[in-house]
N, C-alpha and C positions, 0 to 999 in steps of 0.2 A: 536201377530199381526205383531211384525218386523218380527220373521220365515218368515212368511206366504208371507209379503210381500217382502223381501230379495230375495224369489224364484218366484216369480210372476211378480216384477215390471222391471225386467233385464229384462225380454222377451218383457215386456209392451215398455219399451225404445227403445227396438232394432227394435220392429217394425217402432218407430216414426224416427227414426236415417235412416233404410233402405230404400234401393229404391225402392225396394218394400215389400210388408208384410214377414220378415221373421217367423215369428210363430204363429200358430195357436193353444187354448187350450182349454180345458173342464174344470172345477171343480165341482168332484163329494164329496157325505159323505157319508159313510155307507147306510144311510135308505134315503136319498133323501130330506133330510130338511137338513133347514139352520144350520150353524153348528157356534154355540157361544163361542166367543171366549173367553179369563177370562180377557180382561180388556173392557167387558159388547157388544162388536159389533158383527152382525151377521154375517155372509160368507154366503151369497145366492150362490146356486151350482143349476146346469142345470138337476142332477139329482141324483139318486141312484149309486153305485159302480155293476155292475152288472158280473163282470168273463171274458165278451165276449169284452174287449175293447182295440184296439190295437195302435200300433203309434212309433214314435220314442224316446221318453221319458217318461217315469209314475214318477212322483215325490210325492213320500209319506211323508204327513206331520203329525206329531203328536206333543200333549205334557204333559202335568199332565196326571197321570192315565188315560194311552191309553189301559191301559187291559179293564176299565170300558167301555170304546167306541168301541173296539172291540170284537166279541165275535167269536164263532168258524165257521159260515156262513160269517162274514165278512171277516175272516181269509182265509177261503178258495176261496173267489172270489176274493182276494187280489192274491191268489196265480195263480190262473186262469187266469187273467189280463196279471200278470208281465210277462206271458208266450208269450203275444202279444208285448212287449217291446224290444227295440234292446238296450236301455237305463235304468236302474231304480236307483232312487236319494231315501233316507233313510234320513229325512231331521229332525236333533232332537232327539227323540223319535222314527220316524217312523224309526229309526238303529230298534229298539225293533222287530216292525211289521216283518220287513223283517226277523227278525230270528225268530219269533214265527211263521212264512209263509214259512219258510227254504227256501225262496227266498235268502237267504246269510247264506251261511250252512257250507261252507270250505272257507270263505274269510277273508279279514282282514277289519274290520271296525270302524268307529267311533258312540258317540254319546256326547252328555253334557257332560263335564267334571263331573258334580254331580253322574252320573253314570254310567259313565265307569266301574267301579270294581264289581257295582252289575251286568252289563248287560254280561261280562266275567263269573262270578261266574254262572250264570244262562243259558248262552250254551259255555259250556268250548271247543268247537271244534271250536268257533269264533277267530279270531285272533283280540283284541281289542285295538286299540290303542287310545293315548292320542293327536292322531293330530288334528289341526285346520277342514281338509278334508280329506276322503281316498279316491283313486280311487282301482280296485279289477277288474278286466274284465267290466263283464256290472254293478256290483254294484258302484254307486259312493254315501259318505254317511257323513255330516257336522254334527259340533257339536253344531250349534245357527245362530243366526241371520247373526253373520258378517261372520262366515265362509263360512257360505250358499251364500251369493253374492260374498263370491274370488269364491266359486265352481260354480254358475251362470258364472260368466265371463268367466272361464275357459270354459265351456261346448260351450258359444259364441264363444271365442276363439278358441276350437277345431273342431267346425264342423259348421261355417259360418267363421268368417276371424277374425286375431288381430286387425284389424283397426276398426272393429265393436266393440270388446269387447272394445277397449280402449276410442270409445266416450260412451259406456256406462255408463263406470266409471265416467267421464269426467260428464256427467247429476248429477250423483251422488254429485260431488265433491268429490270422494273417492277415497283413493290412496292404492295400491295395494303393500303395505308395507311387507304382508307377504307370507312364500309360503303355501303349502298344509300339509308338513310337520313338522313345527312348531306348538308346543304342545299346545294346548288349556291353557291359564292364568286362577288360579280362581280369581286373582284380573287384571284388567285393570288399567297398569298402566299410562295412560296418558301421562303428562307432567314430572313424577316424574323419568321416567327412563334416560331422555335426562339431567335434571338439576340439581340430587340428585342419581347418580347410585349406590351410596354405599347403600344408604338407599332400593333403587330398590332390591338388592342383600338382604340384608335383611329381608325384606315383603316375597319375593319368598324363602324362607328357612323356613319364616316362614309359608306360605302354602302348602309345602310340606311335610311338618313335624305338621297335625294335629292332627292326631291320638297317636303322639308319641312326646309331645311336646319337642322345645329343650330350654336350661337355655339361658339367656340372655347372657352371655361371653361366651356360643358357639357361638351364631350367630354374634355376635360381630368379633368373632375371626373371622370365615367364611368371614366375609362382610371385611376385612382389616382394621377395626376400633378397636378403645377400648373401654369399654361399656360405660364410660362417654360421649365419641365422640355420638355412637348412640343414648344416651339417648338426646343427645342435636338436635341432626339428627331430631329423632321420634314427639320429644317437638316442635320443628319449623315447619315441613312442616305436622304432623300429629295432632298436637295438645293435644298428651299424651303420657303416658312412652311407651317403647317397652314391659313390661310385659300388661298394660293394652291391647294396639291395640290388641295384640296377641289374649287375651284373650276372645275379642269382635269379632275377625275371627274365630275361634272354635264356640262361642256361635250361630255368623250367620249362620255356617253349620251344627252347629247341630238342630238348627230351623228348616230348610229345611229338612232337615232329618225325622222331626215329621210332618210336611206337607205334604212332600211329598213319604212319605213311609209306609209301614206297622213294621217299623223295632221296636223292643220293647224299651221301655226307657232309661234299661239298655244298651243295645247294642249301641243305637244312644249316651249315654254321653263314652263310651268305644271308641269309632270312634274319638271321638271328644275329644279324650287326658284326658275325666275326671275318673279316675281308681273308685272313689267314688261316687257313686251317689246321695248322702245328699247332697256330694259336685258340682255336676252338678246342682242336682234341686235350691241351693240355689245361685247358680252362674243365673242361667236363670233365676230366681224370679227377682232377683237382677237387671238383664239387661233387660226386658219388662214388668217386673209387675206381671206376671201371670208363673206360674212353669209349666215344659212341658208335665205334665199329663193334666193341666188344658188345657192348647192349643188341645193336642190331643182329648180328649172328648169334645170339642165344634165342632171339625170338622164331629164328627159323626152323 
């Protein structure tokens, strides 16, 4: 729902801001029904996705298993469409669309950080990157909600005027802190980078380093502390040691992992720094109650 409205309500404001109506839109779905979103609200849309629909921007929005919601008629009137576009936005997920549609076939693009690496592994002629937004000729392509409104502003910004983009923000209360090129966080750090940045440096080594965890006196050393210092860092402003945090950011991505992928169990605790799998399944028993075979066979 933020997506969705990230890339919808910046037009909605610019109209209220302009002198007169700057944009005009459609929202289509696949089949022409309302389209549910997963925290239970509907998106009424005016009608079907039909190939023949033209304009100066097409913004494709997707998210959870958009293979299941699109199929190879949607795919292709996807492709049909973006042919009527001087503009196409790849907003999420909809990065996927657009290269399952080879509407973005020699570009360089983004999508969620959670899948960046699979959505590279799966059209290796993609240039994939880990930025907040890409722009690519006519493809422009964010990775979530907040990046999707710097990329709305931008687009106001580049083709109506900065003074519009800037009271848009301004409705918002939202300040345009980052640029296009800065890599997508998997944690948000908030407050903790301005008033705890050793601690900052640490969190961020520690998420980039999932799959291959590192010892606590490496990152210590990294972060220009000593592990005691950290562990007193971790204890104050996180509330537990740096092995524990660590170990509950591995668990959280490998979660998502089993939600949201077909990846097998072993492979998803291998991702996630556990070389043993007894020893993953009994680390995730341990942290939700339920071990990630159980998770996966309820979602089926």
């Amino acid at each position: 729902m933020m997506t969705f409205a990230s890339a919808l309500d910046p037009l909605r404001a610019a109209n209220r801001l302009g002198v007169e109506s700057e944009f005009e839109w459609k929202i289509v779905s696949p089949d022409g029904k309302p389209v549910a979103l997963t925290s239970g609200i509907d998106v009424q849309v005016s009608g079907a996705l039909t190939g023949s629909e033209q304009g100066d921007l097409l913004i494709v929005i997707a998210a959870f298993h958009s293979d299941d919601h699109a199929d190879r008629s949607t795919i292709r009137r996807l492709r049909n469409a973006a042919a009527g576009f001087k503009t196409v936005f790849g907003v999420e997920a909809g990065s996927w669309l657009l290269a399952r549609a080879k509407i973005a076939s020699n570009h360089a693009i983004t999508t969620h950080w959670e899948d960046n690496e699979d959505l590279q592994a799966a059209f290796p002629a993609l240039d994939v990157r880990k930025d907040r937004y890409v722009i690519d000729r006519k493809i422009w392509t964010a990775g979530g909600a907040s990046p999707t409104l710097d990329m709305m502003l931008h687009y106001i910004r580049t083709y109506k005027r900065a003074s519009l983009a800037l009271d848009v923000a301004s409705v918002f209360i939202y300040d345009e802190a980052h640029s296009a090129t800065d890599a997508q966080p998997r944690i948000s750090m908030g407050r903790l980078e301005r008033f705890e940045p050793r601690l900052a440096v640490a969190v961020r080594l520690m998420e980039s380093a999932v799959e291959e965890p590192l010892s606590t006196a490496a990152i210590a050393a990294a972060s220009n502390v000593s592990s005691k210092t950290l562990e007193k860092l971790c204890r104050e402003h996180l509330g537990e040691t740096p092995g524990s945090y660590y170990r509950r950011l591995r668990l959280q991505a490998a979660r998502k992992l089993v939600i949201d992928t077909r990846l097998s169990i072993q492979d998803i605790g291998i991702r996630c720094g556990f070389n043993s799998q007894s020893t993953f399944s009994r680390s995730f028993s341990k942290e939700y109650g339920y071990s990630p075979l159980t998770l996966r066979k309820q979602l089926q």
